[in-house]
Every structure is written in structure tokens, then in C-alpha cells.
N, C-alpha and C positions, 0 to 999 in steps of 0.2 A: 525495147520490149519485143517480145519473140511474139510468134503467129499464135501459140497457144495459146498465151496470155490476153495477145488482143482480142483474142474470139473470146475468151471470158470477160474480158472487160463488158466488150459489146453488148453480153448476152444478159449484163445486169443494167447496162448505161438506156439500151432503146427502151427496154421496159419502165423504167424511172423516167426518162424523158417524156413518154408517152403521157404516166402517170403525172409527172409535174405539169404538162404542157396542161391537162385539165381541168387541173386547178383552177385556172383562171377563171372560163366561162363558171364553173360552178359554182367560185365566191361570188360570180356578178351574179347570178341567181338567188342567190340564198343574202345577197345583200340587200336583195331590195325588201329584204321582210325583215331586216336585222340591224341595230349599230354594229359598225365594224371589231372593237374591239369585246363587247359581249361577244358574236358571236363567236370571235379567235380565241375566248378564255373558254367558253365551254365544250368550245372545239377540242381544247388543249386538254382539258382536267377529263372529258369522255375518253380521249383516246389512248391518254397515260394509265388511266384504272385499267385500260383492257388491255393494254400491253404488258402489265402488271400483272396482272391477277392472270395473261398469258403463263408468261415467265414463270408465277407460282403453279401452273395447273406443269410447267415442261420440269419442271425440280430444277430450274439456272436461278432464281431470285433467291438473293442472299442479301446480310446485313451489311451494307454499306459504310465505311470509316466516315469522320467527318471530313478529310480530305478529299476524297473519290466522290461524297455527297457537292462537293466546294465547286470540283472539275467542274461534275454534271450537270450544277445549278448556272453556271459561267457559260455553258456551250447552250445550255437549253436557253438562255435569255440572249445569245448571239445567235442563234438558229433557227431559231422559233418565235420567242415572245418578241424583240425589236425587230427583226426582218420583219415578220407579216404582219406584227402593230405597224412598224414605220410607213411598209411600203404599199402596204391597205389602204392606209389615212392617208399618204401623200398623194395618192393614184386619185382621188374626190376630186383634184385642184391638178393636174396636168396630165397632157396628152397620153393617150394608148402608146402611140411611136417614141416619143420621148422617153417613157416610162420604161419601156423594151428595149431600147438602146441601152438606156443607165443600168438596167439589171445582167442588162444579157452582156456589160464591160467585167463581167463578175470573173470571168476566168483570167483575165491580163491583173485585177488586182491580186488574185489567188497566185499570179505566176511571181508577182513581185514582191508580193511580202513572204513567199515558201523560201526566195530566194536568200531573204536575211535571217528569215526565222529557222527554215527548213533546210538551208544548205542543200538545196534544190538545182542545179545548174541552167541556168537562162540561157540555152545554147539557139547560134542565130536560125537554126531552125524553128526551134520554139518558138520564138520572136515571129521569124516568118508566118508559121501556122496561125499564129493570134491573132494579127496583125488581118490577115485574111478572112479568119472567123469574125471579126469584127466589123470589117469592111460590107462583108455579106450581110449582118446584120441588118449594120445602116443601109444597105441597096434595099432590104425587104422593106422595112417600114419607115424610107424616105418621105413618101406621101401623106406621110400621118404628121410632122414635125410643122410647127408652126402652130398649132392651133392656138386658139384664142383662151381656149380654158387652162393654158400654162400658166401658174405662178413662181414665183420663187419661192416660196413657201412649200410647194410642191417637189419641186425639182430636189431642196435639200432634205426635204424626208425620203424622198427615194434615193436619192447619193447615200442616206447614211443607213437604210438599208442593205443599198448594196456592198458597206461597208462593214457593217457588221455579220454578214452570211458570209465574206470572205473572212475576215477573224475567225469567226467561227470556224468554218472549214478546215482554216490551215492548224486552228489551236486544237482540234480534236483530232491531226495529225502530233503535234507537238508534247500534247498531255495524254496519253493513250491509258483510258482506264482497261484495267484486266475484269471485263466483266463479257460476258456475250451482247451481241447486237439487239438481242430485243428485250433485254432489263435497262442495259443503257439509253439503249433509244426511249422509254417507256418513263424514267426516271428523268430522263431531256423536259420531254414533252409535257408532263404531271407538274414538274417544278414550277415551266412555263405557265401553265395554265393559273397556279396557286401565286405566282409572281403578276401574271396579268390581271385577275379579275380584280382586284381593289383596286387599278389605274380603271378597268372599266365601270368598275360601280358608281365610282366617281366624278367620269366623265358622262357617263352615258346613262338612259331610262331603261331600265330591264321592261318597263310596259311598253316600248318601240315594239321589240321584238313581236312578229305572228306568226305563230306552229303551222303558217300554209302548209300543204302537200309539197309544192315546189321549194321550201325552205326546208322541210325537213330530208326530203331528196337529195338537195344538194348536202345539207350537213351531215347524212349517213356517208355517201361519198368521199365528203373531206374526210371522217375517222377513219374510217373503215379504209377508204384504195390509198388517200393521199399521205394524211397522218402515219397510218400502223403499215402498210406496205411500202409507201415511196420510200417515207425518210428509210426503211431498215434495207433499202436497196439503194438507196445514196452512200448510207455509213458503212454499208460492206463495199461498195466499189471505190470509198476512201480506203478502205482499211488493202486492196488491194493493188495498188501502184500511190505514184505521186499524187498529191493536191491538185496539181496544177492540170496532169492527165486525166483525172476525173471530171474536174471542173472545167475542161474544153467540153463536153457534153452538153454543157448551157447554153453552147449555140446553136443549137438543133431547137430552141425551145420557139423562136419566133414565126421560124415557116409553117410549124405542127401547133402553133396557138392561133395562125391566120384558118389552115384549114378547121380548129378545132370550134372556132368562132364562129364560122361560113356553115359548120351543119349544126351547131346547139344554139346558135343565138342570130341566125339568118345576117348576118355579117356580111357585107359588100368581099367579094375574094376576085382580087387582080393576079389572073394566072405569069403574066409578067414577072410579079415580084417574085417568083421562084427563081428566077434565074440567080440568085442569089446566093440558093442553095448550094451553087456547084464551090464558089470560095469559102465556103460555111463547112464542108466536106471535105475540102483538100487541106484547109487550118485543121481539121479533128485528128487528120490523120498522119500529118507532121507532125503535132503535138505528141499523140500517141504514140507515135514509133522512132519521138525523139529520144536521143540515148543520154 
């Protein structure tokens, strides 16, 4: 990857990072007025109408085959509805650190299924980079591992979360719809939401839910920066190198969710665990400028 390239990569990966790393405190906000999976389906069907009805106001929305409709409904329920149904629900029943380790192993799955799927080259640099992104991880949020609210019931909704974001990823390298980023992205998210809510009406009380200030805060937030902004700065810096060079970015996400926790949600923050950062940095950046 040449210097040009990586400064583009960068200049769409910090901003999505930032964006993603978010997320988090803001779902624990807006979960405590909400069940988990109402509030991911109306998350999904707000943010898909408006990336829609975007798309319609930019003249890119067009009539979709039922093929290209198949793709879209396959990556939006690997991207969107089971990721943050799975790893929503499982995070109720195990640890913050546990939980951050298993998601943040997301890029070493992406690097091994690009490998059979994507004819992606596993070279021992890459290996190296991962291997070190990973490492860093587990140095930040060692402290956090053991606790007492771990299940295993827990642990395999968040493995198969982070199973399915990696399918995902590498299959929307694999299956490339000819459509622009924010009808597809828009069509992901819509199908999601229309796929999720009868799992949620089902399981869950729509009278749970209270329209607080602080819930509707945080849910303007997820459409609006998380939803209709991150994911269409995730799927363009897919569309821009490898799977596996995009999805090394997911390890930036634990040190910027310590700090992101410490100022929105008064968060215990041990400046020690940064030291981390520095193998979490040197993995991003053999990854990236692996050939």
C-alpha cells in the first residue's frame, strides 16, 4: 500500500473509529430506557428510511433486481441485525473486557476467512501486525477479565456476533453490489430493521420502552452519526483496500472506548492500560502496509 493510499485509508478509518468507538456508551444510555432489540429495530427501519429517501432526494436510488435485493438482505442481517442483536444481548450476561477482547479478535477472523474466501495473502507480516493488535488489546482490558457476571451463554452470543460482522465484511468484499454507498448502505440497514422487529415484538414489551430525553439523545446519535455516517465510512473504506486492512482498524476501538467511557459515563480510566496502544499501532500499521 503506498503513502497515498494510507493517508486515505486513515482519513476515513480515525473518523469511523471514533464514530464506532461511541456507540457503545450511547447504547448503554439509551438501554436503560429500552429492550435491546426494540430499540436496534427502530434504530434500523429510522435510519434506513433516511438513507433512502437520501439517496432519492441525490437521484442514486434505483429499482433493485431480486438478486442485488438477496445480497443486501444477507449482509444487512450479517452486519447489522445479528451483530448488534447477538452482541447487545450477550453483553446483559458477560464482562466489558471479555466482551472487547472477543469483538476486537474481529480483524484476525476477517484476515482468515479473506484468506480462503478472498484469495487475500496471509503474509508473516500480517500475522505479525495481528498478532500484536491483539495482544494490545488484551494488555488494555486485562483488568476487566474474570468477572463474576461472565456466562457462557454470554460469551457464545458475543463469539457469534463477532462471527457474523466478520462474514459479513469479507462477503460484502466477495458479492459487490453496483449500487453507490448510501442506497446500499440504506437498503443493509431498512431490511435489518424489517428483519429485526418481529424477533423483537416477540420477545420483548414495546411499553418497556421511555421516550426520556436521555434515550432519545442517545437514539438520535445512533441514526443520525452511528447508523447513516459510520457504517457509510466503514463500507467506503471496504470498498477501498482489503478486508482484512480495513478491519485492522477495530483495534483502535478499545483504548478510544476506555477514554470514551471515562468522560460520558464517569468510568474508572487506568492511564497505564494505554500502554497498549503502542502494539495496537505498530499491528495497524504492518497490517496496512502489508503487500
Amino acid at each position: 500500500m503506498n503513502q497515498s493510499t494510507l493517508l486515505r485509508n486513515a482519513s476515513l478509518a480515525f473518523p469511523f473509529v471514533l464514530i464506532w468507538t461511541s456507540a457503545f456508551p450511547a447504547a448503554k444510555i439509551g438501554l436503560m430506557d429500552s429492550p435491546p432489540l426494540l430499540f436496534l429495530a427502530s434504530r434500523f427501519l429510522v435510519a434506513g428510511a433516511l438513507m433512502l429517501a437520501w439517496a432519492h432526494w441525490r437521484g442514486s436510488l434505483r429499482v433493485m433486481s431480486l438478486q442485488e435485493l438477496a445480497v443486501l438482505a444477507t449482509l444487512g442481517l450479517l452486519n447489522h441485525a445479528l451483530y448488534l442483536g447477538l452482541s447487545w444481548t450477550g453483553m446483559g450476561s458477560l464482562s466489558s473486557g471479555l466482551s472487547t477482547i472477543l469483538i476486537s479478535a474481529n480483524p484476525i477472523v476477517v484476515a482468515v476467512l479473506s484468506t480462503f474466501l478472498l484469495r487475500e495473502p496471509l503474509t508473516r507480516q500480517k500475522q505479525l501486525g495481528l498478532a500484536l493488535g491483539f495482544l494490545g488489546v488484551a494488555y488494555i482490558v486485562r483488568n476487566r477479565m474474570g468477572s463474576t457476571t461472565d456466562t457462557l451463554e454470554g460469551f457464545l452470543l458475543v463469539l457469534a456476533a463477532l462471527l457474523t460482522l466478520a462474514c459479513g465484511t469479507v462477503l460484502y468484499k466477495k458479492w459487490p453490489v453496483k449500487t453507490d454507498v448510501v442506497t446500499g448502505t440504506g437498503f443493509q440497514i431498512l431490511i435489518s430493521g424489517v428483519l429485526l422487529l418481529p424477533v423483537a415484538l416477540w420477545f420483548e414489551d414495546p411499553s418497556a420502552m421511555a421516550l426520556t430525553p436521555s434515550f432519545l439523545g442517545a437514539f438520535a446519535w445512533l441514526v443520525l452519526v452511528v447508523s447513516i455516517t459510520g457504517y457509510q465510512l466503514w463500507f467506503n473504506l471496504l470498498e477501498q483496500g482489503s478486508a482484512s486492512a480495513a478491519s485492522v482498524w477495530f483495534f483502535l476501538t478499545p483504548p478510544l472506548g476506555l477514554l470514551a467511557g471515562a468522560w460520558l459515563l464517569n468510568e474508572p480510566l487506568n492511564w497505564a492500560d494505554f500502554l497498549g496502544i503502542v502494539p495496537v499501532v505498530l499491528g495497524i500499521v504492518l497490517v496496512t502496509r502489508s503487500k
